[in-house]
N, C-alpha and C positions, 0 to 999 in steps of 0.2 A: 504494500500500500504506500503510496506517495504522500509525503509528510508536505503539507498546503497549510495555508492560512487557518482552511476550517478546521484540518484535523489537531492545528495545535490548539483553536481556539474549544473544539471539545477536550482535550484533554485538561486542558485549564480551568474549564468549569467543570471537570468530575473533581479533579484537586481539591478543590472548593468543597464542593456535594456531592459526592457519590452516588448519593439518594433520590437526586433532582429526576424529577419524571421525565422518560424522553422526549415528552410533549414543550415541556420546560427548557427542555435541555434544545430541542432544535430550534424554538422560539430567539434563546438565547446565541445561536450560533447563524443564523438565517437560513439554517434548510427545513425542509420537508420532513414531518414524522418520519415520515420509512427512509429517506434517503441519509436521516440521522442516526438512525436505530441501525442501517445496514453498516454505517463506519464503526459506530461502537463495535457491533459482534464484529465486525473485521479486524477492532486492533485487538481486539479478549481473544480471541483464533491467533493474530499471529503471535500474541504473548507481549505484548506492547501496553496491554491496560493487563494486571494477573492476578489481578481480586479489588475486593472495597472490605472494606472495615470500619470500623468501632473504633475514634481514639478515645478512648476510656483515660479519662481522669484518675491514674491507682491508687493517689495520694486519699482522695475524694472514699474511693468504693473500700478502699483496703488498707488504708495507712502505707501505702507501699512509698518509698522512697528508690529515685533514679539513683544509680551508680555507674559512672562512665569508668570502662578499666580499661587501661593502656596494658596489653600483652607481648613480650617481647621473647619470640622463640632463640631456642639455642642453635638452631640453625636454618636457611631459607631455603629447606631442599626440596623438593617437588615434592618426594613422599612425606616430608618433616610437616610440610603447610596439609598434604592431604588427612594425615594420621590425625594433627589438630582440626581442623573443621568437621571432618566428620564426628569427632567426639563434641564439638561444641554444640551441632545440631542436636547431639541426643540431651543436650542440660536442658529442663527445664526452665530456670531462672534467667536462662542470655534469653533474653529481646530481639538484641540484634547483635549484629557482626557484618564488621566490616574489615576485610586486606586493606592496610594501609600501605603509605610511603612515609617515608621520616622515621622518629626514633624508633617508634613503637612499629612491633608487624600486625597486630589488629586492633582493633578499637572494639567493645565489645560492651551492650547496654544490657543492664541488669537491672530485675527490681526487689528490692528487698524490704521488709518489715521494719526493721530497725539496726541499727548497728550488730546488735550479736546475730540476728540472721545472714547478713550479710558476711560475718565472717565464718558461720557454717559454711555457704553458699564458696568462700574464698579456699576455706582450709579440706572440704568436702570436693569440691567442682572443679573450680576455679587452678588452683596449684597443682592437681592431680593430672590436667590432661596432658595429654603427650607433648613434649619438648619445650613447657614451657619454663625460661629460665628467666623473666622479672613480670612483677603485674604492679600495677600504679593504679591505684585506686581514688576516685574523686566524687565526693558524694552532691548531687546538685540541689543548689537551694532550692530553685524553684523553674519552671518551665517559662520560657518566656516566646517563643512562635514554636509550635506544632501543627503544620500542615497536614 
């Protein structure tokens, strides 16, 4: 699919509202229901749009606290990065993850209850997966843009 005006300006308003009816949605972008409905399912097929979500306030529902942790493996080997990611995906506590550039080799968002969960989640999870040799731990005040 050819990346145009419209198809950024739909992506731009799902960014927004995920939720927004496609009636809304082509209103807002100036096509036709169907001729907006068919680009959505086109960029969800080609893996361009690969879900919608819930940002869930954790602090609000769960007392959860962000924890941004700088992970810096012992070494950048093909298999060293594979061994870690796959083991990241099975934690339930990472969020997200991210392969960095600069000090750290991933960035890695966690959410945790309070300080001693967190360092279960550190001395349990976190230090145990493979190769890793430093973690930097930074706990965030408060959210300030969440798209």
């Amino acid at each position: 699919m050819p990346f145009d005006r419209m198809t950024d300006a739909i992506l731009r308003n799902l960014r927004h509202d995920g939720r927004m009816s496609n009636a809304e949605l082509a209103q807002r972008v100036g096509l036709s229901p169907s001729a907006c409905l068919r680009r959505v399912r086109l960029l969800e097929k080609e893996g361009v749009i690969r879900g919608y979500r819930a940002l869930v306030d954790e602090r609000s529902v769960h007392g959860m606290s962000t924890v941004i942790v700088h992970i810096t493996l012992e070494r950048q080997t093909e298999e060293c990065l594979r061994r870690f990611e796959a083991r990241v995906r099975e934690c339930a506590d990472v969020r997200e993850c991210y392969l960095m550039t600069g000090d750290a080799d991933y960035l890695v968002r966690v959410e945790a209850r309070d300080p001693a969960d967190y360092e279960r989640i550190h001395k349990e999870e976190l230090s145990r997966m493979p190769g890793v040799a430093r973690i930097q731990s930074n706990f965030a005040i408060r959210t300030v843009v969440q798209r």
